[in-house]
Backbone as numpy.savetxt, mean C-alpha at the origin, in Angstrom:
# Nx Ny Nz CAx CAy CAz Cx Cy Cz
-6.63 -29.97 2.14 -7.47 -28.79 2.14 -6.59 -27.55 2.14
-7.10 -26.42 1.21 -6.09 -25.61 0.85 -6.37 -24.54 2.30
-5.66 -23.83 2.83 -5.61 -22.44 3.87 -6.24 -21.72 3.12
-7.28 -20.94 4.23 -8.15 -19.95 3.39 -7.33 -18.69 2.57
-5.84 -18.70 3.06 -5.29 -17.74 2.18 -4.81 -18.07 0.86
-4.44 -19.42 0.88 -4.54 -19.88 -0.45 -5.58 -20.09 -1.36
-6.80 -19.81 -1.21 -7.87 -20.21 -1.86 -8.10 -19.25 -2.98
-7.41 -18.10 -2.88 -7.85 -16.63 -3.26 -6.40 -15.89 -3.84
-6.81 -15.63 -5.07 -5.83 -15.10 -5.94 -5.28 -14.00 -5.63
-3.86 -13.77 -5.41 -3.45 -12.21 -4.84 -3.52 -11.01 -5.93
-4.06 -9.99 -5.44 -4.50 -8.67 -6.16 -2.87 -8.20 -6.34
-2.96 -8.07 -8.30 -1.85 -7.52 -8.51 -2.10 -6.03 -9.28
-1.75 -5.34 -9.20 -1.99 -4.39 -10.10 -0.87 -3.12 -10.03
-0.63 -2.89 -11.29 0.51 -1.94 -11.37 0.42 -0.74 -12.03
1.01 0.54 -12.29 0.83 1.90 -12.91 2.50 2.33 -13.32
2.42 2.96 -14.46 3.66 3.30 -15.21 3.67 5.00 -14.28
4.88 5.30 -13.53 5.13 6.85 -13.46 6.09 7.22 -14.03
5.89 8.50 -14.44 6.91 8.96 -14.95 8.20 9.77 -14.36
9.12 8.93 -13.51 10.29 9.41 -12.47 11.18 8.53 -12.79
11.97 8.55 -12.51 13.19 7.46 -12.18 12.50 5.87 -11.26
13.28 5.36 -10.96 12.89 4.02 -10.19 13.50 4.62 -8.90
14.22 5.09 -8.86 14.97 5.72 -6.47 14.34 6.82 -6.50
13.64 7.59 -7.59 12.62 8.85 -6.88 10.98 8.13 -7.14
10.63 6.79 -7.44 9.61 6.44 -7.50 9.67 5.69 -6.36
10.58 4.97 -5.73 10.88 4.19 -4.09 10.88 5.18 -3.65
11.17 6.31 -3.30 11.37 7.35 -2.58 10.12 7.87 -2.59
9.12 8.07 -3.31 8.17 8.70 -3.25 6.61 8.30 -2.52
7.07 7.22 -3.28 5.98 6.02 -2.28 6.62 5.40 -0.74
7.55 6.02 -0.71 7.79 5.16 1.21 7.97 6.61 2.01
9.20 7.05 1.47 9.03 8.18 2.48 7.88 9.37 2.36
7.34 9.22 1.38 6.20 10.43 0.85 4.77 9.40 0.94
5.15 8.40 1.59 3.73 7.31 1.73 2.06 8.75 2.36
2.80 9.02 3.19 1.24 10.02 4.28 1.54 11.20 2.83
1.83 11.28 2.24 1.17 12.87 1.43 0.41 11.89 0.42
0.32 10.82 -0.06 -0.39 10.36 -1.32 -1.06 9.66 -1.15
-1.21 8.81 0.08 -2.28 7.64 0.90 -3.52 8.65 0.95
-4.60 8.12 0.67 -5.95 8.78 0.90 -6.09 8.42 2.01
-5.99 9.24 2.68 -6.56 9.00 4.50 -8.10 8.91 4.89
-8.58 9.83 4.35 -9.81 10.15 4.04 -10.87 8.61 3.78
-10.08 8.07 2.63 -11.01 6.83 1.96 -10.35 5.33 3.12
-8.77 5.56 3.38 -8.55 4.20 4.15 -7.68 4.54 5.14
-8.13 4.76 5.99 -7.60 4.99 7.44 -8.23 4.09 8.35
-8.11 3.96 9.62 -8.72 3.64 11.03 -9.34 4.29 11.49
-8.95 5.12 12.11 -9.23 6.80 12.46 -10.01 7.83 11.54
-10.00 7.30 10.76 -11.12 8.75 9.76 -10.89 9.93 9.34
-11.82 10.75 10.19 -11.18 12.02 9.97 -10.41 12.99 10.69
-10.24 11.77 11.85 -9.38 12.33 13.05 -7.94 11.69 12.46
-7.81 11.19 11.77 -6.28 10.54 11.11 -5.60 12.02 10.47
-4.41 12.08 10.73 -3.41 12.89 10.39 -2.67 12.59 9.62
-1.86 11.17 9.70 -0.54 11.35 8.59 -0.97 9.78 8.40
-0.13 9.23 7.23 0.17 8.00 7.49 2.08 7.81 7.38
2.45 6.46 7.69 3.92 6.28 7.44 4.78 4.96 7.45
5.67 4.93 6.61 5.95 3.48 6.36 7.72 3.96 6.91
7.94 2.95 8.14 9.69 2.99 8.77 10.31 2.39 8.06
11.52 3.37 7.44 12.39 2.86 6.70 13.27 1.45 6.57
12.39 0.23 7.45 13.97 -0.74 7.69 12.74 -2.16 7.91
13.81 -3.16 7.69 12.89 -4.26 8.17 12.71 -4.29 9.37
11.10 -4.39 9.81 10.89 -4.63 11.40 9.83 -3.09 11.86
10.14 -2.51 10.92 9.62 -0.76 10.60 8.11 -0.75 10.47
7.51 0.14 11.47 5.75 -0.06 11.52 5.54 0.59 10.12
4.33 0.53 9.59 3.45 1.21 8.92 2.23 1.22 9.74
2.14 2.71 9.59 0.87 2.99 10.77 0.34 4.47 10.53
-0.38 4.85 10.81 -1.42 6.02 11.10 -0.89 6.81 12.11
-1.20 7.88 12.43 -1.07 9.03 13.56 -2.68 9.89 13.45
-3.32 9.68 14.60 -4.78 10.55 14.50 -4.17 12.04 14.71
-5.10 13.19 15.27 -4.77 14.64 15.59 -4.21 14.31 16.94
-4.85 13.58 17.78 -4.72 13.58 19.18 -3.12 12.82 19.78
-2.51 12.45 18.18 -0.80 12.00 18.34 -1.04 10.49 18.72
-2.28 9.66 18.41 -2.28 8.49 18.70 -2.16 7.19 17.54
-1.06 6.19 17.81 -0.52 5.75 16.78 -0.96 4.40 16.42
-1.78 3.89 15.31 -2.23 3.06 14.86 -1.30 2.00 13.72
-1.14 1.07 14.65 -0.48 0.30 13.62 -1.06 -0.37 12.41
-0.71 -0.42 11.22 -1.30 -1.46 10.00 -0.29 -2.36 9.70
0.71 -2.57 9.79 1.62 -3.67 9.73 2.85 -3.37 9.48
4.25 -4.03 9.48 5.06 -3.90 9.68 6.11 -4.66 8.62
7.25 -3.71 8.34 8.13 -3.67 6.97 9.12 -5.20 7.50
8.62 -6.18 6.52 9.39 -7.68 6.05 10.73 -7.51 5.37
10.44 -6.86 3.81 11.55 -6.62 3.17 11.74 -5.26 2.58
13.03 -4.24 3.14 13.42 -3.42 2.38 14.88 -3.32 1.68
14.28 -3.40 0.31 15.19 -3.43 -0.75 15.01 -2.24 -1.63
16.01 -0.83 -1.11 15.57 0.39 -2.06 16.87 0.14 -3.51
16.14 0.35 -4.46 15.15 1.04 -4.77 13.95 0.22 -5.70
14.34 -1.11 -5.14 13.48 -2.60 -6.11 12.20 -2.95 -5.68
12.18 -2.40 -4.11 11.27 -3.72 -3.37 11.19 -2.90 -2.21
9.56 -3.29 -1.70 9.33 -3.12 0.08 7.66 -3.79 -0.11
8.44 -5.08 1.17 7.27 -5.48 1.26 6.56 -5.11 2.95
5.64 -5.42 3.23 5.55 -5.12 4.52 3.72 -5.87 5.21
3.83 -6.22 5.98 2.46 -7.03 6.67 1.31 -6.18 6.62
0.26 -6.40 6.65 -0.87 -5.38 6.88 -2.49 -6.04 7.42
-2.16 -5.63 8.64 -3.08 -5.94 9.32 -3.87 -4.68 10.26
-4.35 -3.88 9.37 -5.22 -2.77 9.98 -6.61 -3.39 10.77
-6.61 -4.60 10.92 -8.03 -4.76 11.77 -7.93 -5.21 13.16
-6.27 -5.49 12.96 -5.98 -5.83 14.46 -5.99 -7.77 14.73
-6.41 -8.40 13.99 -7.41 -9.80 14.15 -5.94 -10.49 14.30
-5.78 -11.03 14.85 -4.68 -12.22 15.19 -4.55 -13.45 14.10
-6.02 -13.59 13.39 -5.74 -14.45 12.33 -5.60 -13.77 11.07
-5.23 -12.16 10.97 -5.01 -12.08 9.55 -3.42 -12.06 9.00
-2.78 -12.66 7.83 -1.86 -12.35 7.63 -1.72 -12.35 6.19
-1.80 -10.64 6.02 -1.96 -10.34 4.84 -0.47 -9.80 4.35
-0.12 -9.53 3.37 1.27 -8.86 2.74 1.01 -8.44 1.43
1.70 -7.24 1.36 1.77 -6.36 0.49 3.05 -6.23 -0.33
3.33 -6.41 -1.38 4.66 -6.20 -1.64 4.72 -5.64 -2.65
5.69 -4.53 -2.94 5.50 -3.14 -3.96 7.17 -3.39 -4.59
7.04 -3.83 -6.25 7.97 -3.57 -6.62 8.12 -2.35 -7.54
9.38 -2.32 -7.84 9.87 -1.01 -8.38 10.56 -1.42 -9.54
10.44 -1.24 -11.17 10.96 -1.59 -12.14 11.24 -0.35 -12.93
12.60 -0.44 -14.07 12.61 0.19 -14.80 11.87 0.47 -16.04
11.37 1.59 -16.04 10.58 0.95 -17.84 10.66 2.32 -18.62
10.68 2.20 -19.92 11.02 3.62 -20.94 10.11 4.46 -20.22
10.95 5.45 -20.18 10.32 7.09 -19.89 10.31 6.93 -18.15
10.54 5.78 -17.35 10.06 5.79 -15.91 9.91 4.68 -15.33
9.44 4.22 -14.30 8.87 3.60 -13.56 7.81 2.39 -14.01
7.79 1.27 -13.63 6.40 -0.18 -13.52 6.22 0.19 -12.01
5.42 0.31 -11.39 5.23 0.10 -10.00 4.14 -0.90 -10.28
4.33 -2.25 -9.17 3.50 -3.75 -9.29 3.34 -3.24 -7.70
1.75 -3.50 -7.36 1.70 -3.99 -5.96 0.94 -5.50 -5.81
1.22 -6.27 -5.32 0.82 -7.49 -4.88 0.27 -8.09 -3.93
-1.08 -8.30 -3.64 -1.61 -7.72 -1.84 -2.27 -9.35 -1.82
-1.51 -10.18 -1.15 -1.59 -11.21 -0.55 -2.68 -11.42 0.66
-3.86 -12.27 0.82 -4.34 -12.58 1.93 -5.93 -11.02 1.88
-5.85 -10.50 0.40 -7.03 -9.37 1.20 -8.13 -10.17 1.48
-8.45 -11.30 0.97 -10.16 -11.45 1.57 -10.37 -11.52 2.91
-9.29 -11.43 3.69 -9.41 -11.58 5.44 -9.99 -10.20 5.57
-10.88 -10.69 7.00 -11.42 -9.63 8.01 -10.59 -8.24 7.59
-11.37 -7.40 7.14 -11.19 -6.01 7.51 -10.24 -5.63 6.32
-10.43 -6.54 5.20 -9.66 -5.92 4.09 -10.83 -5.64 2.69
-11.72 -7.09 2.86 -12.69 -6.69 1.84 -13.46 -6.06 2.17
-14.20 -5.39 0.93 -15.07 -4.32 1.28 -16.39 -4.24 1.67
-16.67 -5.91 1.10 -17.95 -6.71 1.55 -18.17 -8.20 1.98
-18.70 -8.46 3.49 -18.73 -9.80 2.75 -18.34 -10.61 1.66
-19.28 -10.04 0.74 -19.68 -11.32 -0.44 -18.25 -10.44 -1.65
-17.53 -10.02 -0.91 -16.16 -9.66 -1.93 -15.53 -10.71 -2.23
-14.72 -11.58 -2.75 -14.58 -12.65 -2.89 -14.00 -12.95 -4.79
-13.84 -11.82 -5.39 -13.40 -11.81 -6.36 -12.24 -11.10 -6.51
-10.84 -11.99 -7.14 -9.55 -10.46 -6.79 -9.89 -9.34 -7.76
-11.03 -9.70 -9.30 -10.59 -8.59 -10.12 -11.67 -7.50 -9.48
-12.62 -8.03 -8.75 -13.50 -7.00 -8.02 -12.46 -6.32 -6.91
-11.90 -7.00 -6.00 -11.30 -6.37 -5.06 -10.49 -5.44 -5.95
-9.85 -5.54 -6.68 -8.71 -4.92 -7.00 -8.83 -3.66 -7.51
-10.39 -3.55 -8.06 -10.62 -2.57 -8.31 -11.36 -1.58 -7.07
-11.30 -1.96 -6.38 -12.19 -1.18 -4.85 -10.87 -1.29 -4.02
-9.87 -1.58 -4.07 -8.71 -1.90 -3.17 -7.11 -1.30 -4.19
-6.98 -2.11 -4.80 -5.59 -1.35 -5.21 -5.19 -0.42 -6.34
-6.82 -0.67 -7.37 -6.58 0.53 -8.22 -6.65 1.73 -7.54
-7.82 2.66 -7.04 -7.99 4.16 -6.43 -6.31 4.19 -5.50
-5.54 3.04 -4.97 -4.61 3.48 -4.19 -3.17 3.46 -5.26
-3.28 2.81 -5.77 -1.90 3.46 -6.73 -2.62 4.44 -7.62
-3.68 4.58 -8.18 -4.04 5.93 -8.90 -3.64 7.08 -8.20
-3.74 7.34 -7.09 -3.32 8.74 -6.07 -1.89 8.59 -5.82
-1.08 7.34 -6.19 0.15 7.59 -6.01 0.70 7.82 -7.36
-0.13 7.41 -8.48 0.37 8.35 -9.99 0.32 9.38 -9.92
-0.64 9.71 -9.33 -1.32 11.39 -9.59 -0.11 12.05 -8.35
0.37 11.80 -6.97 1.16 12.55 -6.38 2.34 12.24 -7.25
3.16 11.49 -7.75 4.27 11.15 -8.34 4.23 12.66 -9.49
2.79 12.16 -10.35 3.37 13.17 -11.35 3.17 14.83 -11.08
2.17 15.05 -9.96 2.29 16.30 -9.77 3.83 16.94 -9.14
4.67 16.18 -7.84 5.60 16.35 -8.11 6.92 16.41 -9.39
6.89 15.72 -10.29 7.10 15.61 -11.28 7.61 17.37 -11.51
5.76 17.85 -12.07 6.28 18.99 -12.69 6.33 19.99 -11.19
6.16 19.66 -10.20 6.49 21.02 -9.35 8.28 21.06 -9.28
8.94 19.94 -9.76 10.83 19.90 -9.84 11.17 20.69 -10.84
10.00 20.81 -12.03 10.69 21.22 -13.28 10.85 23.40 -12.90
């Protein structure tokens, strides 16, 4: 009998930016809280302030509300700048979820492949419904809108350098 995390195809989905590959790692880890929609996926809501991913393996990714209170979502497995960062994500807290995320970084004409690969979403507190249960449905309620806002911050920085 397969583990319910194996049962379920991991959500891959990727976006071409137009940067380098170490200012496209750079943009998405240390610039993670300016391009994360807080608003649409936080804990905290609208009391959420920043989000942030620690530079190193072992490194939280977590939330900060107004009131300076710090919410963990999971914690950095592998950092490999400027190829790779993967990291756990368990924003629901549940002891049985073990989900992973892993964001690579490729070269490609004119810029950037960014692939994210989100292992384990049909657990508690990742799908968006119950009856979610499809990756090309999830993927579109889950990892497209979140790398779309990291195209869109990538390229608005872009031209604010020029």
């Amino acid at each position: 009998m397969k583990h319910e995390n194996e049962r379920h195809e991991a959500i891959r989905h990727s976006v071409h930016v137009e940067c380098p590959v170490e200012e496209a790692f750079r943009l998405f880890t240390q610039e993670f809280g300016e391009w994360w929609p807080l608003a649409s996926y936080s804990l905290g809501g609208r009391n959420t302030e920043s989000s942030e991913i620690e530079p190193w393996v072992g490194g939280r990714v977590f939330e900060r509300t107004r009131s300076g209170e710090e919410l963990d979502w999971g914690s950095v497995i592998a950092w490999d700048p400027p190829s790779r960062v993967e990291f756990t994500w368990n924003p629901s807290r549940r002891a049985d979820d073990s989900q992973t995320v892993n964001v690579e970084f490729r070269v490609e004409a004119d810029g950037t492949r960014v692939t994210v690969t989100h292992r384990g979403w049909q657990l508690h507190g990742v799908a968006v419904s119950a009856s979610l249960t499809e990756p090309a449905l999830a993927s579109t309620l889950l990892a497209e809108p979140l790398l779309a806002s990291f195209a869109v911050f990538v390229a608005e920085q872009m031209l604010a350098a020029v």
